[in-house]
TORMIBA-612844 format. One line per 3 residues: number of its first residue (from 1); their letters; for each residue x, y negated, z of C-alpha. Coordinates in steps of 0.02 Angstrom, whole numbers. Example, Ala and Ser with C-alpha at 12.3 -4.5 7.8 and 13.67 -1.06 7.14 Angstrom:
BEGIN
1	AS	615 225 390 | 684 53 357
This chain:
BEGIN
1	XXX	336 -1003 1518 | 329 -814 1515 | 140 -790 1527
4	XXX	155 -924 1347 | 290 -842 1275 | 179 -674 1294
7	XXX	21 -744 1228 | 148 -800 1066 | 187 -629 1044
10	XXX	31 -543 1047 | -48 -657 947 | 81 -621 816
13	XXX	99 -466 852 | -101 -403 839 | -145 -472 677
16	XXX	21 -356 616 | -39 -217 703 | -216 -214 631
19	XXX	-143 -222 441 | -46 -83 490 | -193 10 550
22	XXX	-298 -60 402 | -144 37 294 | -151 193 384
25	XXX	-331 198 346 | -345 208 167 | -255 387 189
28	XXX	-373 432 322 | -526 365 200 | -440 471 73
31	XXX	-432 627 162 | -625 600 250 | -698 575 94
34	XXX	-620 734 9 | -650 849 144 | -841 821 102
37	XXX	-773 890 -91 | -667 1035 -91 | -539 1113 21
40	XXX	-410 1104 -144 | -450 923 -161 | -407 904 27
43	XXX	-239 999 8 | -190 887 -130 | -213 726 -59
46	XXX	-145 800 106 | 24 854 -1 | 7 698 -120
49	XXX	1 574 -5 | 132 649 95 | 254 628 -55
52	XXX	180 436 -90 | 183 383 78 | 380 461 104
55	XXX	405 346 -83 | 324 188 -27 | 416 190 123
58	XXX	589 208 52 | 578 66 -43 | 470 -32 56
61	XXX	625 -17 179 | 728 -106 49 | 599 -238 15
64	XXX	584 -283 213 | 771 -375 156 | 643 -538 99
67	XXX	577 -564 278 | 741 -589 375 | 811 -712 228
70	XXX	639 -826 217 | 632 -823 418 | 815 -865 421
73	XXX	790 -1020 296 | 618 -1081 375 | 713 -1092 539
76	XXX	855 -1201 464 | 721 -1302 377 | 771 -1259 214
79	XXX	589 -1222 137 | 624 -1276 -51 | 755 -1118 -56
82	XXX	616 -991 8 | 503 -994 -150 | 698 -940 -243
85	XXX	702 -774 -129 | 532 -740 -133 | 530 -742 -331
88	XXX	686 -636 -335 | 599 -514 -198 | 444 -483 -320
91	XXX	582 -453 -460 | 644 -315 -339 | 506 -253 -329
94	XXX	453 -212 -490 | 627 -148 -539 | 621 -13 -389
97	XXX	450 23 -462 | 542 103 -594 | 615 248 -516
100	XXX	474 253 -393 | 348 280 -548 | 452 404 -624
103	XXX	473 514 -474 | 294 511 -439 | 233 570 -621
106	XXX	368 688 -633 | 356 772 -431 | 414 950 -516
109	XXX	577 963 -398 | 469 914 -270 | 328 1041 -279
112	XXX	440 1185 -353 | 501 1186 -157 | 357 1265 -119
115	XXX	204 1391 -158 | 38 1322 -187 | -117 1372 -310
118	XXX	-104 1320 -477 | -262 1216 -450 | -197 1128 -286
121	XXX	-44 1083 -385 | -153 1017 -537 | -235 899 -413
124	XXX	-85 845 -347 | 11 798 -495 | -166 703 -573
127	XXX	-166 610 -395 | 23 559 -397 | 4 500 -571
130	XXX	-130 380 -511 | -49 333 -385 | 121 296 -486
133	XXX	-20 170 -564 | -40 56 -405 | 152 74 -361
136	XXX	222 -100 -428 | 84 -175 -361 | 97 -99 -175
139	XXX	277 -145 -192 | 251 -341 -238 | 113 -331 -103
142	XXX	242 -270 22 | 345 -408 -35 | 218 -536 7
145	XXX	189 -458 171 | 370 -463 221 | 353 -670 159
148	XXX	202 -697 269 | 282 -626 427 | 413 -716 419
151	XXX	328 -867 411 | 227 -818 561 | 68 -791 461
154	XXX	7 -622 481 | -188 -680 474 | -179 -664 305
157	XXX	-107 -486 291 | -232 -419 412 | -404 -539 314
160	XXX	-330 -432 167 | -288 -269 258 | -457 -243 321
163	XXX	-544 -309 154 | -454 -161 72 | -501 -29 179
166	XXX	-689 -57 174 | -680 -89 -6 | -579 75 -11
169	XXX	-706 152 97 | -868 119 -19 | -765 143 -189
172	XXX	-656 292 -138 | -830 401 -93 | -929 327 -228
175	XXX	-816 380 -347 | -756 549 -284 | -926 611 -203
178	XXX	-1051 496 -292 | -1019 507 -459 | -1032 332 -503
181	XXX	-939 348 -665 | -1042 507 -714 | -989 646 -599
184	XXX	-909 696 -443 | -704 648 -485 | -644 696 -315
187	XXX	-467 687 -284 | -466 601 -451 | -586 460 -366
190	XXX	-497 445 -234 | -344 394 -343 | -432 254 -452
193	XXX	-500 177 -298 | -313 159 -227 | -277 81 -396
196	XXX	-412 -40 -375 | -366 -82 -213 | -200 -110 -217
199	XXX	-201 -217 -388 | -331 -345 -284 | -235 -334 -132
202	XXX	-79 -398 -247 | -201 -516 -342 | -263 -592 -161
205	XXX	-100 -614 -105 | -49 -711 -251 | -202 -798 -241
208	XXX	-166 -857 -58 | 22 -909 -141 | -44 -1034 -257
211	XXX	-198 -1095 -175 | -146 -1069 8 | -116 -1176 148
């Protein structure tokens, strides 16, 4: 009984853990990719994504809300209420987008706390701004994670996690080091390919919501 319930747990457990790795990595792609461009493009993503990350996580925390609600009404067997909650969870989402956006395109209070070259902080502010690009759709993404968990189907989120990283991974250096759109864009590349990404992560898991099993 113990060994089983064990077995349950990891198997549930390690397809959450390797999305959540797969996540981590698209900073560490980030941040290996620009340290082969300049050491001002490495200091902005390093303070950039410092100031995303602490964003995405705020309201992420509020989003997390969806998976205890859907779990609670799978487990009662009420399934034709959980498409209800997860609809109002994606409105959530985009209206915490709002301030989200705003603080990232506007990071003045932020980066007035302390001294940096004018060029670092250039980089920085064109970064957030792209970033402020993908929010909604991180956000509606981290919506349909919460869903999927609670339902017991992490596959999914790590299929999708790990899609995103090696996409990440070719687009993110192409871009910034490769010059695929003309020149070198650096931190600048680094930024659309995080756009990319997370729009087709959002788009996939919508995708698996219509056509899934």
């Amino acid at each position: 009984m113990l060994v089983a319930a064990i077995r349950g747990l990891i198997a549930h457990a390690f397809p959450i853990l390797v999305a959540q790795l797969a996540s981590i990595g698209m900073m560490v792609v980030d941040t290996a990719v620009l340290g082969h461009v300049s050491a001002l493009d490495l200091a902005a993503v390093a303070i950039g994504g410092g100031i995303h990350v602490a964003v995405v996580f705020a309201l992420v925390g509020i989003l997390q809300a969806v998976a205890p609600v859907v779990a609670h009404l799978h487990g009662a067997k009420r399934d034709s209420e959980v498409a209800a909650v997860l609809q109002q969870g994606f409105w959530l989402a985009l209206l915490l987008s709002v301030p989200g956006v705003l603080f990232l395109t506007h990071p003045g209070a932020v980066l007035g706390l302390v001294e940096m070259d004018a060029a670092v902080n250039l980089r920085v502010r064109q970064y957030l701004t792209l970033l402020a690009c993908g929010l909604p759709a991180a956000l509606c993404y981290r919506t349909f994670y919460a869903f999927c968990n609670a339902l017991g189907k992490p596959r999914v989120l790590m299929g999708i996690g790990l899609a995103s990283l090696a996409l990440h991974a070719v687009l993110a250096r192409g871009l910034a080091l490769q010059g695929w759109l003309g020149e070198p864009l650096g931190v600048v590349g680094c930024g659309i390919s995080n756009i990319v990404i997370g729009w087709l992560a959002c788009l996939s898991g919508a995708a698996y919501l219509a056509f899934g099993p």
